[in-house]
SEBAZA-970042 format. One record per residue (C-alpha): x, y, z; residue number from 1; chain; residue in three letters. Coordinates in Angstrom, 1 decimal, m for minus. Each point is the difference from the previous one (the first is absolute). Layout:
<pts>
<pt><px>X</px><py>Y</py><pz>Z</pz><num>NUM</num><cadena>A</cadena><residuo>ALA</residuo></pt>
...
</pts>
This chain:
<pts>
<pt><px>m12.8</px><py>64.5</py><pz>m118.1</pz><num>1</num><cadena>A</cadena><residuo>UNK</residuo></pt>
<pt><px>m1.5</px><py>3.2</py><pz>0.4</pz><num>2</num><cadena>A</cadena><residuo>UNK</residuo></pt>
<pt><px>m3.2</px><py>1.4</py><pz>m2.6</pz><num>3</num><cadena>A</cadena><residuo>UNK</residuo></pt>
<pt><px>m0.5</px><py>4.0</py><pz>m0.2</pz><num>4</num><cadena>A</cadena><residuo>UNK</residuo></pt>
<pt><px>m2.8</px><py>1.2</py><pz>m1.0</pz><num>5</num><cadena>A</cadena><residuo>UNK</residuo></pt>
<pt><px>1.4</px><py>3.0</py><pz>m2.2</pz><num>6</num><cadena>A</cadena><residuo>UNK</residuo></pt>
<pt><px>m1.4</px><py>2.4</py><pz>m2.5</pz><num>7</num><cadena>A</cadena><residuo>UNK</residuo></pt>
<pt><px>3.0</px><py>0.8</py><pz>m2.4</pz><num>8</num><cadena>A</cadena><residuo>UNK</residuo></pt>
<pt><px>2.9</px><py>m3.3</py><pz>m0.6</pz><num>9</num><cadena>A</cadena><residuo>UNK</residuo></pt>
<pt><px>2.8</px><py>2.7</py><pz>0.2</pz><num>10</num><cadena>A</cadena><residuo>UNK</residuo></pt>
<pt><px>m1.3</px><py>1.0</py><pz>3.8</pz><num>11</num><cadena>A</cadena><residuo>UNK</residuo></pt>
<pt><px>0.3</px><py>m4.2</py><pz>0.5</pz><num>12</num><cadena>A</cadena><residuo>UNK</residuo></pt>
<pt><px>3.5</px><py>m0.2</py><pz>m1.5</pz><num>13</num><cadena>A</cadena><residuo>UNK</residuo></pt>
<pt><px>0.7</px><py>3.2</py><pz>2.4</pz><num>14</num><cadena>A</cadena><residuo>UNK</residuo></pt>
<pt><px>m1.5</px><py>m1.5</py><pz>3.0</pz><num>15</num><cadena>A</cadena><residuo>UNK</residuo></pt>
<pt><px>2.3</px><py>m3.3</py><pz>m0.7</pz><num>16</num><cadena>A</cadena><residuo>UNK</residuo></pt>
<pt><px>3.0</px><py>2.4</py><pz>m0.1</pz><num>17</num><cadena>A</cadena><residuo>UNK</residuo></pt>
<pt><px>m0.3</px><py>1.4</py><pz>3.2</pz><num>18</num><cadena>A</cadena><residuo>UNK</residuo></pt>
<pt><px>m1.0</px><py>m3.8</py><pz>1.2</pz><num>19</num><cadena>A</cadena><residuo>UNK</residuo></pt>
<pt><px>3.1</px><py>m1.2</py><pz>m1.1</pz><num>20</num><cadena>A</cadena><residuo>UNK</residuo></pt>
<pt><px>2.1</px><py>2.8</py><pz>0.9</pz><num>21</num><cadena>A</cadena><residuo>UNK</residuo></pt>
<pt><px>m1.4</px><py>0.0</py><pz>4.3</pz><num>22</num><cadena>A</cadena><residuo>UNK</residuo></pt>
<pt><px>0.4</px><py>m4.0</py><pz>m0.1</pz><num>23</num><cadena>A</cadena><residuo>UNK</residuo></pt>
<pt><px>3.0</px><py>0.0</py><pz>m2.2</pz><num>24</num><cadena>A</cadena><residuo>UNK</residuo></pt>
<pt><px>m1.1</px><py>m2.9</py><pz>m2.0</pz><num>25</num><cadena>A</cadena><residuo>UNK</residuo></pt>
<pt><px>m1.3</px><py>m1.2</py><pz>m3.0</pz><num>26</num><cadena>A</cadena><residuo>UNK</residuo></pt>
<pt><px>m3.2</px><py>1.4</py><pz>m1.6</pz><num>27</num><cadena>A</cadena><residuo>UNK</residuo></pt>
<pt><px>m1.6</px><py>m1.5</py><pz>m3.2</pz><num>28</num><cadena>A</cadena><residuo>UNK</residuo></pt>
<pt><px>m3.7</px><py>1.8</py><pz>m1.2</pz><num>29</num><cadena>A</cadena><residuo>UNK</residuo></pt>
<pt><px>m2.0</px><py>m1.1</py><pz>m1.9</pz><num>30</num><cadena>A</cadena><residuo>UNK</residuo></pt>
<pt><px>m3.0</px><py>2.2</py><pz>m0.9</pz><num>31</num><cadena>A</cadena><residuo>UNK</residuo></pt>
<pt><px>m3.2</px><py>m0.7</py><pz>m1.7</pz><num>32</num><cadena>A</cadena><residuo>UNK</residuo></pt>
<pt><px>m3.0</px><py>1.3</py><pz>0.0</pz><num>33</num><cadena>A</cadena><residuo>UNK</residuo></pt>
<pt><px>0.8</px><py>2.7</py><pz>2.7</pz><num>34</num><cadena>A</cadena><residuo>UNK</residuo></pt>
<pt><px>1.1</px><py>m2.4</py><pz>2.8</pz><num>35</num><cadena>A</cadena><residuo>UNK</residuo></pt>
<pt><px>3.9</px><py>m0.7</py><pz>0.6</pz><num>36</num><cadena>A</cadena><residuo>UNK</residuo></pt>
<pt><px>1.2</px><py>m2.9</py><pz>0.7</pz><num>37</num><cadena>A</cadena><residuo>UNK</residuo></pt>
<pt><px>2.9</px><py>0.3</py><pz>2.0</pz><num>38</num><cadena>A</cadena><residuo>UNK</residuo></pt>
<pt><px>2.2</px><py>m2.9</py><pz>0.6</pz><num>39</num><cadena>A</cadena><residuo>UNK</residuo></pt>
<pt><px>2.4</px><py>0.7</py><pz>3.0</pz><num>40</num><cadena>A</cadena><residuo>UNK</residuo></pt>
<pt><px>3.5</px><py>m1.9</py><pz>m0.4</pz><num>41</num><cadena>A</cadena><residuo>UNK</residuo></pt>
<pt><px>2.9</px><py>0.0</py><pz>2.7</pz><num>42</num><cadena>A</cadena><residuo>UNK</residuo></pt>
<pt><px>3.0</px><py>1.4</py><pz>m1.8</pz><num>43</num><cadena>A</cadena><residuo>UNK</residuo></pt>
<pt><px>3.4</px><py>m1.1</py><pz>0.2</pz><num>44</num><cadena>A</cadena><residuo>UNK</residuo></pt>
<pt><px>1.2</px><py>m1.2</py><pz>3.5</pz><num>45</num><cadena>A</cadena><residuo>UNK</residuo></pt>
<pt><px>3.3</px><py>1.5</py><pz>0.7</pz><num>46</num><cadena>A</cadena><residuo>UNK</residuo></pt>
<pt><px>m0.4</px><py>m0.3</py><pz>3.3</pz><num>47</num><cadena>A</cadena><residuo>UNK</residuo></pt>
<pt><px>m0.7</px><py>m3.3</py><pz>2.1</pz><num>48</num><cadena>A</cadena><residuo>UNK</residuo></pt>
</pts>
């Protein structure tokens, strides 16, 4: 689990985007009160 400090929830959401787009996994956010929670999931295993 990873916490952001962040001033706008769109920047988080855009933040988790690029996250999940480098690591090629799964990104949930959650944002409240200007922190995201970002929960990091692996995505799909295609490949053993």
């Amino acid at each position: 689990m990873m916490v952001l400090d962040l001033d706008r929830e769109d920047e988080g959401v855009r933040v988790a985007q690029q996250i999940a787009t480098k690591l090629q996994k799964v990104v949930t956010v959650r944002a409240a009160d200007r922190v995201a929670l970002i929960r990091v999931e692996p995505a799909k295993r295609s490949m053993h």
